[in-house]
N, C-alpha and C positions, 0 to 999 in steps of 0.2 A: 095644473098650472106649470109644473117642472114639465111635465112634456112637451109642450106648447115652448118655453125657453129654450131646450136642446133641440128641438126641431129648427128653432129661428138660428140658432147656435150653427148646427150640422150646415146646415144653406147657406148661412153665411160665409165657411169655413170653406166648402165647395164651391160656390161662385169666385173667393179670392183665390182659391188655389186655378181653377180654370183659366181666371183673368192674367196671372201670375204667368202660365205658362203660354197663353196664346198673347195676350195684350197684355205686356207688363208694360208698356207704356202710359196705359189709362191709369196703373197704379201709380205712377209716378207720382205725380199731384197728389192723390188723393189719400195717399197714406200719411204725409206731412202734416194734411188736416188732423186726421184724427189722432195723432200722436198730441196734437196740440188740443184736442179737445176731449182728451179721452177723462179727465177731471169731471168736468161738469155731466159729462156722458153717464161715467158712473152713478152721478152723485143723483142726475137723475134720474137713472135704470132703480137705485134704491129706495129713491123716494114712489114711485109709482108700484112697486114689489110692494113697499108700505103700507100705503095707500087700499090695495089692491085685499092684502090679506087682513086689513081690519074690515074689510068692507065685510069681508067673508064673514070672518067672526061675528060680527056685528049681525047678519043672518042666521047665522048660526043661537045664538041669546034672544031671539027675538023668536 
């Protein structure tokens, strides 16, 4: 599962740096957003990591 996160992490971090240097324009807008939503973002990246690792356990005891 951590790899599968630093992979989506890595892509993500390379797509805005790409975007950053040829189209900082398109960032313009859209980093506003998520400075604005980066709360609930969290809160729901935590709840689904949650979610995710009882399920696991839960196979795991079973």
């Amino acid at each position: 599962m951590r790899h599968a996160l630093i992979l989506i992490l890595v892509a993500v971090i390379t797509i805005s740096v790409i975007l950053i240097i040829y189209r900082p324009d398109l960032l313009e807008d859209v980093w506003l957003w998520l400075v604005g939503l980066i709360g609930p973002i969290i809160g729901f990246t935590k709840a689904i990591i949650k979610s995710v690792s009882n399920f696991f356990k839960s196979l795991d005891h079973a």
